[in-house]
N, C-alpha and C positions, 0 to 999 in steps of 0.2 A: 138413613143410609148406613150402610155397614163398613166398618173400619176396613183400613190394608191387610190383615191377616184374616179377614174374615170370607167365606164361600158364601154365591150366592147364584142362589138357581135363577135367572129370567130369562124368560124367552126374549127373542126379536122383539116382537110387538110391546114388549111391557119395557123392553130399558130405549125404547125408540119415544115411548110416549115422556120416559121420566127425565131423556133428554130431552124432547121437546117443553116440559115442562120448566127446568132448569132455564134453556136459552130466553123462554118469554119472563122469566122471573128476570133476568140480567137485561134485555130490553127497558123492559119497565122501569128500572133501577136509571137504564141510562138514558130514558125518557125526561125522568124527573132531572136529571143536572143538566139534559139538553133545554126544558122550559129556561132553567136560570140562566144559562148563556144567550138565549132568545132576545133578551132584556138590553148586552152591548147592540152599540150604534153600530151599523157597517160604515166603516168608511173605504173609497177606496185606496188599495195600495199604492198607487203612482200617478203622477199626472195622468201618463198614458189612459189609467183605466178612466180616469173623470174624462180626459178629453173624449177618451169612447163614449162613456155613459151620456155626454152634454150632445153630442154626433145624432146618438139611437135618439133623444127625446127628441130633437130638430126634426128627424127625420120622419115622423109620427107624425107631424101638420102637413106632410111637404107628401104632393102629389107628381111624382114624375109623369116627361113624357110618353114614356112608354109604359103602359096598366102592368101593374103584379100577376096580372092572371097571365098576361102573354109572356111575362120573365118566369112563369110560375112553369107553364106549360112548356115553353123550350131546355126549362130543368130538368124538366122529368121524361122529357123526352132524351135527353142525354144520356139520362142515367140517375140523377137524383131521386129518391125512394121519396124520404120528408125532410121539408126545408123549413128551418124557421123563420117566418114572416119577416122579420129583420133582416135576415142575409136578403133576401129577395130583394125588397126595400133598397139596400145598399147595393144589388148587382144592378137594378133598374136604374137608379143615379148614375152609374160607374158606364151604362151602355150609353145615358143621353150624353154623358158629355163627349165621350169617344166619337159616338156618329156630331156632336156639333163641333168640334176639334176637326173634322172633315169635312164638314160643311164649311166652316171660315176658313180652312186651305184651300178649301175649293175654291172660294169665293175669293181669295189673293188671287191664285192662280189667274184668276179670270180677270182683275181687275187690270195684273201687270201687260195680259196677254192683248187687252184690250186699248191699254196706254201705248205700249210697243206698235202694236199696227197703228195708229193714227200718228204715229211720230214717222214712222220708218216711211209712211204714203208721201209726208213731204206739205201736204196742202188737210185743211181743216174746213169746212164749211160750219155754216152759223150752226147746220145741226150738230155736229160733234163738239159746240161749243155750250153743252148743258152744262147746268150743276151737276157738280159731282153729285150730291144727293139726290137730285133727279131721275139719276140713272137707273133702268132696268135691267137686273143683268138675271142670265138663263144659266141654268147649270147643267152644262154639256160633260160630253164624255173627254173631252179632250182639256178638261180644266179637272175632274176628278181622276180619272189614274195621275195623274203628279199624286196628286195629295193622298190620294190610298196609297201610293209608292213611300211617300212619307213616314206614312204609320207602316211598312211592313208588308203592303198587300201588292199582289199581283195581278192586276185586271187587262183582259184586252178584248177590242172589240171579237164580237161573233164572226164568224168568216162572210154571212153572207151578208153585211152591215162593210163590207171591206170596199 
């Protein structure tokens, strides 16, 4: 290379190559001190990140109710380009418990709604005198808007269901 005072003729193509030659020279240099740091242990920084990391490896045996292709599919129908498998994984857990969080309000809903009327009738027959755990109960529209009301949501029946 030629000192500070000194001229020198190159074209484009020749001081382009003798940069690029340079930068892979300093690569390689920081190749070799990047192997030896390779060697520290990772640990992570904070609880937080263990309790994440302990979260993701759980969540690798565990099959939700609803398949990753269908959490997969409503992503990208949104707008999501590429999701990694894990965020999936963890939005699919995050939807089953939401809709089962509505299903056991629902299912209060239903149980008080059903207490209330046999109390308020006044008289009980041998058949309303099951076990509780006997009981069948339906999940009607009139015990789910409470509980999507709960969480936020606004449902009403169709007009022609009126």
């Amino acid at each position: 290379m030629a000192s500070d005072g000194e001229d020198m003729d190159l074209t484009s193509a020749e001081s382009e190559v003798s940069a690029a030659e340079t930068d892979t020279e300093i690569r390689e240099d920081n190749l070799d001190t990047d192997e030896e740091s390779l060697e520290v242990e990772v640990v992570p920084a904070s609880s937080d990140d263990a309790d994440m990391e302990e979260l993701l490896k759980q969540l690798e045996d565990y099959t939700p109710t609803l398949p990753d292709a269908l959490t997969l599919r409503i992503l990208k129908s949104s707008g999501f380009a590429a999701v990694d498998p894990r965020i999936v994984r963890i939005i699919s857990v995050s939807a089953q418990k939401f809709i089962s969080d509505i299903a056991n309000d629902a299912l209060q809903h239903c149980k008080t709604r059903t207490t209330n009327i046999q109390h308020s009738s006044g008289h009980s027959s041998s058949k309303d005198k099951k076990n509780p755990k006997d009981r069948k109960y339906t999940l009607a529209m009139e015990d789910l808007v409470p509980a999507l009301a709960d969480h936020g949501i606004t449902m009403r029946k169709p007009q022609y269901f009126v």
